[in-house]
C-alpha positions in Angstrom: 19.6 46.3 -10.5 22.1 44.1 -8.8 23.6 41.1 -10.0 21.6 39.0 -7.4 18.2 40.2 -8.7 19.2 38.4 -11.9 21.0 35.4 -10.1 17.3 35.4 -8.2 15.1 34.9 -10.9 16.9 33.5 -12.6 16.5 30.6 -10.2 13.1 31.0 -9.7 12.2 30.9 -13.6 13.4 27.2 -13.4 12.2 26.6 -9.8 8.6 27.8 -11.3 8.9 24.9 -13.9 9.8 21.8 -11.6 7.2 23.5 -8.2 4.9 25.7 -7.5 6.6 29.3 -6.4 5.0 30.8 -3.0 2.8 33.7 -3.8 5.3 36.4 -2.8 8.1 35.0 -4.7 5.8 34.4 -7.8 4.5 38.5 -7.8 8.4 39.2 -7.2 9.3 37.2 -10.4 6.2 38.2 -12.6 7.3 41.9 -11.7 10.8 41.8 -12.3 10.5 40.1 -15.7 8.3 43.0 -16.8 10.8 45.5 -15.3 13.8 42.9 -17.1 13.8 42.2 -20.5 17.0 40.0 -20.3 15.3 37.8 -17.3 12.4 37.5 -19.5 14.0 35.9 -22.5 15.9 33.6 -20.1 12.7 32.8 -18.9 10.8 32.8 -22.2 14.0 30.5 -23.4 13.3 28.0 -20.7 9.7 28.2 -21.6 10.5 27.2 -25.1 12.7 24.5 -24.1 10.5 22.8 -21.9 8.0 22.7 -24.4 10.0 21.3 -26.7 11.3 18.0 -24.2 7.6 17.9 -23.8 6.6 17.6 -27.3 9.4 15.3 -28.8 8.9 12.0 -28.9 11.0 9.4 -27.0 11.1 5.7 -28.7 12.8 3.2 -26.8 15.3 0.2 -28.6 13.7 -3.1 -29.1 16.0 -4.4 -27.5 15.0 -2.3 -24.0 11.8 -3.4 -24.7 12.5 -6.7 -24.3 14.9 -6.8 -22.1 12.3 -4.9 -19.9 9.6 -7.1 -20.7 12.2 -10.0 -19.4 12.5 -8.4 -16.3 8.8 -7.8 -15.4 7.6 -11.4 -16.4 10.9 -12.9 -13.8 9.2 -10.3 -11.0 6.0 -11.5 -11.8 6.8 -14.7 -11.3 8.8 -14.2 -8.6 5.7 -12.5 -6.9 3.1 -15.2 -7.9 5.9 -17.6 -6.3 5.8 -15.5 -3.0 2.4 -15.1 -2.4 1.9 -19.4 -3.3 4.6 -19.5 0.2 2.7 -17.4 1.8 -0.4 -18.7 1.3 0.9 -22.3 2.2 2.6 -20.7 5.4 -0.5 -19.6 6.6 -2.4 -22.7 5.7 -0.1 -24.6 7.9 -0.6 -22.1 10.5 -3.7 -22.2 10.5 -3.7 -26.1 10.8 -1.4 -26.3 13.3 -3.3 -24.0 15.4 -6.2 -26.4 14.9 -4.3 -29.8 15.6 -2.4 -28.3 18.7 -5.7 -27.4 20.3 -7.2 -30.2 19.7 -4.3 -32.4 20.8 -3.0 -30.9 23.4 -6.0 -32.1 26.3 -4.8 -35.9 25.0 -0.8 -35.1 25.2 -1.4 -33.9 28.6 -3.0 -36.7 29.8 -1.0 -38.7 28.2 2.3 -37.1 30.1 0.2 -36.9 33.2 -0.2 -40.5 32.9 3.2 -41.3 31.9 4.9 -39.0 34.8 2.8 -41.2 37.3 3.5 -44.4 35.9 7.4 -43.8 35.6 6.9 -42.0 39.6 8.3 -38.4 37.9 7.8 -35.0 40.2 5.5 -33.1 38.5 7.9 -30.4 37.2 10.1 -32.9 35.4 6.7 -34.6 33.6 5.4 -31.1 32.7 8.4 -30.1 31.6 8.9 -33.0 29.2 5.4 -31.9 28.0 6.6 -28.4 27.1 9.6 -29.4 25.0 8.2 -32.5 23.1 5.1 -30.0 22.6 7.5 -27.2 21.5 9.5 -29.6 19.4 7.6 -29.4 16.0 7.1 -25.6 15.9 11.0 -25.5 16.6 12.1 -28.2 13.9 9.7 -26.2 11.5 11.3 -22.5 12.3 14.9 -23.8 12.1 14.2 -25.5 8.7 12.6 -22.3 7.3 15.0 -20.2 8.5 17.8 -22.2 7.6 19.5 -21.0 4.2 18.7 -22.7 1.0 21.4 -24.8 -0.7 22.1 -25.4 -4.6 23.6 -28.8 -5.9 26.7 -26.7 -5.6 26.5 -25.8 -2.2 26.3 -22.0 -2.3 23.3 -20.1 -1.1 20.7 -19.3 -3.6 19.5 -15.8 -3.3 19.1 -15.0 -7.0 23.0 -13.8 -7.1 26.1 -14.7 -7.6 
């Protein structure tokens, strides 16, 4: 037998422990380790050593523990704190939907009115309508998407 045959299962003998082996390469190996009595201690070796990571038990520090408990409370909180942002978001969506519907027969009116009294063509009226309108929803996005500042003036990410 060649040195690759070895090399080759060998390789598959751990493969088989971390996947499943196709059929053809599984018959190959189960044959050559009956044929290979050096291949099959390496493989019975493996075997043995497997079972033994399996079976030996793994304590953590205290220490680990608690750090690690430390870590999942912050995340929790974190994610209690995301979903409370969220949740408001969407309330005020929701609102504002509602209240922009509602007003916006009066505001046009309103401009309508205006544009006639102060003799405005009616692209400059309408288009007064449009930004002061618009205005809110803009003033809102630029404040949330505007970065968050400390008392000392650095961005707060949660790094530093």
């Amino acid at each position: 037998m060649t040195e690759n045959m070895h090399e080759r299962a060998r390789d598959l003998a751990v493969t088989a422990w971390l996947e499943e082996l196709p059929s053809p390469d599984a018959a190959w190996l189960r044959s050559h380790l009956n044929d290979c009595a050096e291949c099959a201690h390496f493989a019975a070796a493996i075997s043995d050593g497997v079972g033994a990571l399996r079976t030996a038990p793994v304590q953590a520090d205290a220490a680990l523990v608690e750090a690690t408990k430390r870590s999942v409370r912050i995340y929790a909180a974190r994610v209690r704190e995301n979903r409370s942002r969220v949740r408001m978001l969407a309330i005020s969506c929701v609102l504002s939907v509602i209240w922009g519907g509602v007003s916006l027969p009066w505001l046009w009116r309103a401009f309508a009115w205006l544009g006639e009294a102060m003799s405005l063509p009616g692209p400059v009226w309408q288009m007064g309508f449009v930004l002061f309108w618009m205005a809110p929803s803009a003033a809102v996005a630029v404040l949330l998407l505007a970065p968050r500042y400390g008392s000392s003036g650095w961005a707060e990410t949660g790094s530093r």
